[in-house]
C-alpha positions as CSV (number, residue, x, y, z in Angstrom):
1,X,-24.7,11.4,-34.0
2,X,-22.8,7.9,-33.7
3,X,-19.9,9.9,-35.8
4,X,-19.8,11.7,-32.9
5,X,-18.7,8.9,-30.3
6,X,-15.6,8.3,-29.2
7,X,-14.9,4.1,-30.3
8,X,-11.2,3.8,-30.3
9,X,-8.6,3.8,-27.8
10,X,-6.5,5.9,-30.1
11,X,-9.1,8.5,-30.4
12,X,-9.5,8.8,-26.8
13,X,-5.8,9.7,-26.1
14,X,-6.1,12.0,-28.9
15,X,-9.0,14.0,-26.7
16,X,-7.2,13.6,-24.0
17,X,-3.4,13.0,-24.1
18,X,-1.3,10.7,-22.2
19,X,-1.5,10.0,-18.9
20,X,0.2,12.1,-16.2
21,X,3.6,10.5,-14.6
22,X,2.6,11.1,-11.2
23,X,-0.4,9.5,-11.5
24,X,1.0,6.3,-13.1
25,X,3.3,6.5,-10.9
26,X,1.2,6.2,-7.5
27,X,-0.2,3.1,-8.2
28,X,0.8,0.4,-6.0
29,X,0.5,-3.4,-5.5
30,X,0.3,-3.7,-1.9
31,X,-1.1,-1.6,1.0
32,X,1.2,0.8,2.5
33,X,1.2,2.2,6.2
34,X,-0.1,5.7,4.8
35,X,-3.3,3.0,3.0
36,X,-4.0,1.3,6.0
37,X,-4.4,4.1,8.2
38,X,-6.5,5.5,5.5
39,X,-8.5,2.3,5.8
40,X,-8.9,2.5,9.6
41,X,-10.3,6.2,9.4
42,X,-13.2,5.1,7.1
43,X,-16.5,4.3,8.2
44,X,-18.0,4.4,4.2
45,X,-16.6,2.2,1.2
46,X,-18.7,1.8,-2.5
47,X,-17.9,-1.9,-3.6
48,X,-17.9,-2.0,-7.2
49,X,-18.7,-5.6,-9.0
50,X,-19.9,-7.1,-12.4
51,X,-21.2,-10.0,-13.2
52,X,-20.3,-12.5,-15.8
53,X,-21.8,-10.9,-18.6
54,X,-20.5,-7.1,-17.6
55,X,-23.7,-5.8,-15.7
56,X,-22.5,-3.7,-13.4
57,X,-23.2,-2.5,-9.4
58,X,-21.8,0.0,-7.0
59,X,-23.1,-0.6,-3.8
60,X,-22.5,1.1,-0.1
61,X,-21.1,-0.4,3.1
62,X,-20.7,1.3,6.4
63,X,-19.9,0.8,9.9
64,X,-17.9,2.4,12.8
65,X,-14.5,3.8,11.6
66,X,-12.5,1.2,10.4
67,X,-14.5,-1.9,10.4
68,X,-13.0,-2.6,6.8
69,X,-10.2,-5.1,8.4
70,X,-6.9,-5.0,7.2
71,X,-5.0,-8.8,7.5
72,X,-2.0,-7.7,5.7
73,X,-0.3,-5.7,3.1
74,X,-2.4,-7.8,0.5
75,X,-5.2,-8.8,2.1
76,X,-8.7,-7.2,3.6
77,X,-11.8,-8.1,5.2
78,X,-15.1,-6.3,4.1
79,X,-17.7,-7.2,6.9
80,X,-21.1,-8.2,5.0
81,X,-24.4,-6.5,7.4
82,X,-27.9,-7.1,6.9
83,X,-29.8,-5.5,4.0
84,X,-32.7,-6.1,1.4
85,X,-31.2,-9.7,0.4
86,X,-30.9,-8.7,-3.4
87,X,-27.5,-9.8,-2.9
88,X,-25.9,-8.1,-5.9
89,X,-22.5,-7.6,-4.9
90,X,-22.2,-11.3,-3.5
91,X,-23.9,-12.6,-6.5
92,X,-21.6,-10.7,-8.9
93,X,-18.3,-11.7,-6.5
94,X,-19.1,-15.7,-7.0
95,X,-19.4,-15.2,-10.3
96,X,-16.7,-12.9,-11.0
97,X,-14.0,-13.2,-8.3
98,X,-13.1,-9.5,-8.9
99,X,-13.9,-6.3,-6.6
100,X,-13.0,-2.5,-6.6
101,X,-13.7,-0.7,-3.6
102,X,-13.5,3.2,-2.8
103,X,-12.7,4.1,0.4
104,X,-14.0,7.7,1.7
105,X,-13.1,9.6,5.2
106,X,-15.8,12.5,6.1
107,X,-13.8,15.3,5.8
108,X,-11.5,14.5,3.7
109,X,-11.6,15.3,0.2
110,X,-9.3,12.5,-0.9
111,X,-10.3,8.7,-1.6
112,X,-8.4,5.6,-1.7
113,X,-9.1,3.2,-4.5
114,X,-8.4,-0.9,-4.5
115,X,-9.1,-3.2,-6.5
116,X,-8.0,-7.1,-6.2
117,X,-9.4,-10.9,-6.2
118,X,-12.6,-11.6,-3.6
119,X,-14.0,-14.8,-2.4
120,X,-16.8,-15.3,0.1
121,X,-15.6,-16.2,3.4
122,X,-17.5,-18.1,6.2
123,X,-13.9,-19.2,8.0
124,X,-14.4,-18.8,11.4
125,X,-11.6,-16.4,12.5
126,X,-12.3,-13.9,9.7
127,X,-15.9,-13.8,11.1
128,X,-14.5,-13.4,14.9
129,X,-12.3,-10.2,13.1
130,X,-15.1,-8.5,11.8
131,X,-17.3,-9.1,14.9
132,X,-18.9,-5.8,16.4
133,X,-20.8,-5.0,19.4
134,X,-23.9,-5.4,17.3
135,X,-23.2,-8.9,15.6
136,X,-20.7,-11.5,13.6
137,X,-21.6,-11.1,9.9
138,X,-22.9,-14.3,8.3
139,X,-19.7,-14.1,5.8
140,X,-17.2,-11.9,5.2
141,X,-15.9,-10.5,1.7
142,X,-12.0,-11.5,1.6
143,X,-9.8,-9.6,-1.0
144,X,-6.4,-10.2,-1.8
145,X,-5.3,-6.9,-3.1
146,X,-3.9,-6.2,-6.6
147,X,-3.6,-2.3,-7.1
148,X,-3.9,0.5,-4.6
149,X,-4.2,4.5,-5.3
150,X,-5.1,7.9,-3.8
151,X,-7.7,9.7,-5.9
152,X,-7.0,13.3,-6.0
153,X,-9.4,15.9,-4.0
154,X,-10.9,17.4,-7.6
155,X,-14.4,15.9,-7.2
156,X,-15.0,16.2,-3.8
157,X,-13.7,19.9,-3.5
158,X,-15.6,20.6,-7.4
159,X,-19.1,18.9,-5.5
160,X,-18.3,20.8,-2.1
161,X,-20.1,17.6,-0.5
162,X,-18.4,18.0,2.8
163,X,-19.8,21.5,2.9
164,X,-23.3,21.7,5.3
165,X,-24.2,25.0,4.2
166,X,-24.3,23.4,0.5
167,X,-26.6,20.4,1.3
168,X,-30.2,20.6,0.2
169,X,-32.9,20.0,2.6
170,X,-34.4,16.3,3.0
171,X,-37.7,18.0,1.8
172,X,-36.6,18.7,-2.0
173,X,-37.2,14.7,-2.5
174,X,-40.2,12.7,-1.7
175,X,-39.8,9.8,1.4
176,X,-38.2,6.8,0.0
177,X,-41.5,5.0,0.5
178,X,-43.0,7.9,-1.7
179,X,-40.4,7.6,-4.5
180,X,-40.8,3.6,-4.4
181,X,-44.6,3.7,-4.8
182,X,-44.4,6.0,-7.8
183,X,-41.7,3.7,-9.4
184,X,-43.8,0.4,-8.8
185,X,-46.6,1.8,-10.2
186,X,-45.2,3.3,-13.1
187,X,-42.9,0.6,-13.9
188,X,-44.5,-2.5,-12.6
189,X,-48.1,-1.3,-12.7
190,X,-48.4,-1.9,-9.1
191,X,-50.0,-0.3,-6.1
192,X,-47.7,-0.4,-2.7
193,X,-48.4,0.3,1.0
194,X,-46.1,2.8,2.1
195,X,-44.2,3.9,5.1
196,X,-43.7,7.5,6.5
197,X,-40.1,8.2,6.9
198,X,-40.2,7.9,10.9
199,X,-41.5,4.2,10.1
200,X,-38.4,3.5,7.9
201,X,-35.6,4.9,9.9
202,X,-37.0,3.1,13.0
203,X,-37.5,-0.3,11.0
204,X,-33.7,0.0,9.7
205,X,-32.3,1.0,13.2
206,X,-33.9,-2.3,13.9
207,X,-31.2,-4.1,11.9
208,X,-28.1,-1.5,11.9
C-alpha cells in the first residue's frame, strides 16, 4: 500500500501538472478594494493555526457582517467572542505567530483566502474597533497580512451548500448533547448529564 503514496514533490506535479497561470497569478500581498469589501460582506471566517509541533486547528468565528476589521491594506482585526475556553487558536497563535483565514459570504460561492503574521492584542483602541452592541472582546487577533487570494466557486457550487432544498433535516444527527455523551463514554469511559437542544441554544444565546 505505502507504494502507493504519493512522497515526493516531483511525483505530485507528475499527477497533477503545473500550476495554472491565472491562479499564480492572483495572489497578492496586500488587500485590495475588491478584498476588503469582500471582508465587510462576511459575517463567517475558519481561522486556521498550528502549533509548534504542526498539530493543526480550523476553527469558526462569526458575527454581524463585517466585524472582521480591516486597519489597512496589510493589516486586520479578528474580534475574539466567548466560547468553551479550550483556546486552541490563541494557544497555537502565541506559539506560532502564523494564521490563515477563509473568508465566506452566504450566497456567494466564492471565498477569500489570507494568510499573514498574528499577535494577541489587548491595545486599547483595537479593542474599541472591534466593540459591538453586545461587548468589547477581551483581545483581539491582529494580522499583518502576507498573501491574499480568491478561491474559485468549484467547491461550493460541486457541494450545492447554499442550496435549501439540498440541506438535510436537523433530525438525521443526534442533539449535540446526545453525540457528546456517546463520545465521553466511549472514549473517556464516562457518563455525562445532557442537555435537550432547546437547553443548549438558549444557554449559547446567553453568551452570543
Amino acid at each position: 500500500m505505502a507504494a502507493q503514496h504519493i512522497t515526493t514533490l516531483e511525483a505530485l506535479r507528475q499527477l497533477y501538472g503545473p500550476a495554472s497561470e491565472r491562479s499564480l497569478k492572483k495572489e497578492m500581498p496586500s488587500l485590495d478594494s475588491h478584498a476588503i469589501r469582500f471582508i465587510a460582506l462576511s459575517p463567517f471566517v475558519v481561522l486556521a493555526s498550528s502549533n509548534a509541533d504542526g498539530h493543526m486547528d480550523a476553527s469558526p468565528r462569526g458575527g454581524d457582517a463585517g466585524f472582521v476589521k480591516v486597519l489597512d491594506a496589510q493589516t486586520l482585526l479578528v474580534p475574539d467572542s466567548p466560547g468553551n475556553n479550550r483556546l486552541d487558536t490563541l494557544e497555537n497563535i502565541v506559539s506560532t505567530g502564523r494564521l490563515g483565514l477563509l473568508f465566506m459570504v452566504p450566497g456567494f460561492d466564492e471565498t477569500l483566502r489570507i494568510n499573514g503574521q498574528a499577535v494577541l492584542s489587548t491595545d486599547p483602541a483595537d479593542l474599541a474597533l472591534c466593540a459591538d452592541a453586545r461587548r468589547t472582546p477581551a483581545l483581539v487577533i491582529r494580522l499583518t497580512v502576507e498573501s491574499v487570494y480568491l478561491h474559485c466557486a468549484k467547491a461550493f457550487m460541486r457541494s450545492q451548500l447554499w442550496d435549501a432544498s439540498r440541506h438535510p433535516e436537523r433530525s438525521q444527527l443526534p442533539t449535540m448533547g446526545e453525540m457528546l455523551r456517546d463520545q465521553i463514554q466511549a472514549f473517556k469511559g464516562e457518563t455525562i448529564e445532557i442537555e435537550s437542544q432547546a437547553e443548549m441554544v438558549q444557554r449559547y444565546k446567553q453568551s452570543l
